[in-house]
N, C-alpha and C positions, 0 to 999 in steps of 0.2 A: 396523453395523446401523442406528445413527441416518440413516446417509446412507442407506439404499437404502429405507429407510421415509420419509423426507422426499421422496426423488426420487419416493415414486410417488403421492403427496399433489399434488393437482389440482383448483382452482376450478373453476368455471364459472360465467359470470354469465349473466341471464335475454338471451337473443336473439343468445346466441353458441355457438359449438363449438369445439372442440381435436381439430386432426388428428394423432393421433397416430403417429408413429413409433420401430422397436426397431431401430438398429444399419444403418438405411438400407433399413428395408425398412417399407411403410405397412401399419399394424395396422389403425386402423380411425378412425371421428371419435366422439368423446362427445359427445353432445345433451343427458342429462341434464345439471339444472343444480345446483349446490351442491356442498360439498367430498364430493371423490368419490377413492378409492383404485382405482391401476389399475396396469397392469405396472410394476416398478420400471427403472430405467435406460433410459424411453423421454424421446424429446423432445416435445414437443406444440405444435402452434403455432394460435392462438388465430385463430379465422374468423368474421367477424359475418356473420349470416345476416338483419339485421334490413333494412327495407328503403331503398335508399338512393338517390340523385337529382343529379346534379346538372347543369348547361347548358351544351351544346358551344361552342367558339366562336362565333364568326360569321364565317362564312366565304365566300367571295365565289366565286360559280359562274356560269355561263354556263345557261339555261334552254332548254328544247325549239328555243326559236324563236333561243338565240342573244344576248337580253340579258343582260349580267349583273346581276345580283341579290344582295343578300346576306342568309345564311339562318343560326339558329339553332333548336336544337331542347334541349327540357328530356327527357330521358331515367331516367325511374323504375326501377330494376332488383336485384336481391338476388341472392343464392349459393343456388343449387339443391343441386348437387352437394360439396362441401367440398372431397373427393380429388380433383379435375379440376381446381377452383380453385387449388389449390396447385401441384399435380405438371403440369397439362399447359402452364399459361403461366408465362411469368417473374413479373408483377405483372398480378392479373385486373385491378386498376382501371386501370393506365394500358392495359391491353387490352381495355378494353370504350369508354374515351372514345376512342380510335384508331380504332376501330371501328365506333364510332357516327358519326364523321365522315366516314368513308370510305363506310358508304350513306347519310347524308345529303347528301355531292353528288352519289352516283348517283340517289338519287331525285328529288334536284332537276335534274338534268338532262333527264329523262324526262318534265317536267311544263314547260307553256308556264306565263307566270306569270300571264298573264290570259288572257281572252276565248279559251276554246279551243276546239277545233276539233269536229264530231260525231264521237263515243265518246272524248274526252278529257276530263282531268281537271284543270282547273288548281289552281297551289298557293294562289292565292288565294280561288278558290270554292268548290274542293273537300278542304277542309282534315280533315276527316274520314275521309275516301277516303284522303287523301296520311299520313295517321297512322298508317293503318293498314296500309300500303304499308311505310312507315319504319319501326314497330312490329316489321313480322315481316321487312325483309330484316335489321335490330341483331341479332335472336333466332337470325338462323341462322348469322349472322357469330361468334355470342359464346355459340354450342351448345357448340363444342367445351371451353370455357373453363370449363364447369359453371353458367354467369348462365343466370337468367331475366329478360325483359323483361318487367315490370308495362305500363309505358305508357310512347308517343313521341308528344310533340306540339310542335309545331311554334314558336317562342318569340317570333320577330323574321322578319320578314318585307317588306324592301324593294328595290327599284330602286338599286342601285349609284349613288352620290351624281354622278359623271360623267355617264349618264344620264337622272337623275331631272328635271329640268327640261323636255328633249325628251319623254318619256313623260307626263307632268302635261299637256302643251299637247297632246298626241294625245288625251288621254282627253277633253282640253275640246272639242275639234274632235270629235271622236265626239259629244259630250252635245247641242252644235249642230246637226249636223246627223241627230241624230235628233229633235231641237227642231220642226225646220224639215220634215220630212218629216212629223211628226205635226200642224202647223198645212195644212201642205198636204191632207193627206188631209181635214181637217175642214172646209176652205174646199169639198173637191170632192163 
């Protein structure tokens, strides 16, 4: 009698839940928080709902135009769902950072890094635009999983160390000769 009253004695602390299961089948999740009595002989496994964060690697991709670059993004996100978190993937966190990597170099691929072209958006100008790009293709990669994306923005942001020298001396050669084109115009 002590066991089956002990087994259905269940915490909860404030920003978490327990999804509970009886005998392998899903009963339901407890939200309420504090000791709380519920079926006897289920198992419960404890799901933070609070919000969490943390920053993909940096990852080296190739951009619109064919540079490589290397890109990091900080990723804000929490559990929507509790039952989906558990039951549809094996581990949501190592399934949402996988996943968050895998559109962040498809997004990075779709964007030149600078100076883009008319109706483009680059990842350097348009960092807002590209946020919100990366924001919602994470959300629909990591739907199924039961996450919500709060926010994706974008952390680190450069020219692949191989290239970065050749790209410094283009941007200087650009800044010259728009130098030189705006003395000419003023001379004429």
């Amino acid at each position: 009698v002590v066991f089956v009253i002990v087994s259905s004695l269940t915490i909860v602390s404030p920003g978490d839940t327990k999804v509970v299961q009886f005998f392998g089948r899903y009963v339901g999740t407890i939200r309420k928080q504090g000791l709380l009595l519920t079926m006897p002989l289920t198992t419960k496994k404890k799901v933070s709902v609070k919000v969490h964060n943390f920053e993909t690697n940096e990852l080296k991709v190739n951009d619109l135009d064919g540079n490589p670059i290397n890109i990091a993004a900080i990723v804000v996100w929490q559990v929507a769902d509790t039952a989906r978190a558990v039951y549809a993937v094996e581990e949501y966190e190592e399934f949402i950072k996988t996943q968050s990597e895998a559109a962040l170099r498809h997004v990075a691929t779709t964007h030149p890094y600078d100076e883009p072209g008319p109706g483009e958006t680059s990842l350097r100008g348009g960092t807002d635009v590209v946020s919100a790009e990366l924001a919602a293709e994470v959300a629909e990669r990591v739907a199924i999983a039961g996450l919500e994306i709060v926010e994706v923005r974008i952390s680190s942001l450069a020219y692949a160390p191989e290239i970065a020298q050749a790209m410094l001396q283009r941007q200087q050669a650009g800044a010259i000769i728009a130098a030189r084109a705006q003395i000419v115009e003023g001379a004429v």
